[in-house]
N, C-alpha and C positions, 0 to 999 in steps of 0.2 A: 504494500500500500504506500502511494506516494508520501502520504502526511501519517506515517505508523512513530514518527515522535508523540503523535499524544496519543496514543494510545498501546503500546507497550507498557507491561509488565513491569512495575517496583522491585527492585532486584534489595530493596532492605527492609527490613520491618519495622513500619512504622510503630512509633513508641506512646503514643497517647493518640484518643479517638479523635474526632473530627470538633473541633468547636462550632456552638450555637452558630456563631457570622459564618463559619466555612460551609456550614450545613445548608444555610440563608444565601449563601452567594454560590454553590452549586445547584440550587434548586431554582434561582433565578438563572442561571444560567442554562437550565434545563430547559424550561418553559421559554425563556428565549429563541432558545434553538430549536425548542420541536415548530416553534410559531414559523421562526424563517422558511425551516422545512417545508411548511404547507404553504405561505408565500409564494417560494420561489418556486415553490412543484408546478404553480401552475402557469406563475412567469414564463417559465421555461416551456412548456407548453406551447403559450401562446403568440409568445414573442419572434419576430419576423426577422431580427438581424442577427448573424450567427455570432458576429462579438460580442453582442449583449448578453448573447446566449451561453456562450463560453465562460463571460463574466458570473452571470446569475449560476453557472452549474459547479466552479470553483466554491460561491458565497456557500452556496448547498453543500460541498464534501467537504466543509470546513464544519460547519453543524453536523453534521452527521459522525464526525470524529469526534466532534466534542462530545454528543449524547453518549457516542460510544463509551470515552472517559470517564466520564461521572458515571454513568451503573457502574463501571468499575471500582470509582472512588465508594459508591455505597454498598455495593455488593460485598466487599472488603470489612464493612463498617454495619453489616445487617440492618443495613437501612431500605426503607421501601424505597420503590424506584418511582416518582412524577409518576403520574398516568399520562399527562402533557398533551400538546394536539396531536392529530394523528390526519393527516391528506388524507385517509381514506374512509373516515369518519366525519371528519370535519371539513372538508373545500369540494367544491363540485368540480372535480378536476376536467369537467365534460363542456365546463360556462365558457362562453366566449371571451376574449381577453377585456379585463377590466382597465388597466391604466396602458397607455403606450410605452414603446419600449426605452422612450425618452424620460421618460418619466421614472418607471423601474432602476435606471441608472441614478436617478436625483436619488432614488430610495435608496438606495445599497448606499448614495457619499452617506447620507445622513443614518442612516441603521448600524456603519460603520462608526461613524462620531461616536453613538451614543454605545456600541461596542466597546470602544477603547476606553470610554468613561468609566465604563463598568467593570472593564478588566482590571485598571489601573485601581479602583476601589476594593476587587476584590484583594489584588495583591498587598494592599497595605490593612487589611485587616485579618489578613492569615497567618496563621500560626506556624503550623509546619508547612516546613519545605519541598512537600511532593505541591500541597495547595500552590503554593508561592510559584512552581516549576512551572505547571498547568497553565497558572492563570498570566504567568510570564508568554508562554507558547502562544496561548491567543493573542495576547497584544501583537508578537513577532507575525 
């Protein structure tokens, strides 16, 4: 897997559980990502320029490596996992396209901004250094 940095294996054993914020800032980052997921599933769909598209399907395997990480981090941690959205539950992946594909690009600067807010938030309120790695790798 191209981006298999975030989601490999902890090669040490972590020494104390997950803090209250780590819990709060994986779990928003959960629900984040399952959101973009179903977003961009149907962006990608509908969208008519293959750079846009290219773009919006990067944004996409970039959530989906993340969700992968966090079950990780809770599954580790016997934590329930988000039920979160799900595209195939939640979006009519069948609707004709909703915003243009100029538009979708304003979405990803700005969904981006408000990514890096959040990662950069989470990093400074985490404890241990797997958290801190993670939420490092997203920023990068």
């Amino acid at each position: 897997m191209k981006w298999g940095f975030l989601v490999e294996e902890s090669i040490h054993n972590v020494p104390f559980p997950l803090t209250t914020g780590e819990i709060a800032n994986l779990w928003t980052q959960y629900m984040s990502d399952s959101l973009a997921i179903c977003v961009l599933s149907h962006a990608i769909d509908t969208t008519q320029d293959e750079k846009v598209k290219e773009v919006l399907e990067y944004a996409r395997s970039l959530s989906e490596a993340h969700l992968e990480k966090i079950k990780h981090f809770f599954n580790q941690e016997d934590f329930p996992i988000p039920k979160g959205f799900r595209a195939e539950e939640d979006v009519n992946l069948n609707a004709p396209a909703l915003f243009t594909d100029t538009f979708m690009l304003v979405y990803m600067l700005i969904m981006t901004i408000h990514g890096l807010t959040g990662y950069a938030g989470a990093v400074s309120t985490s404890v241990r250094a797997d958290q801190r790695k993670f939420f490092n790798d997203c920023n990068i």
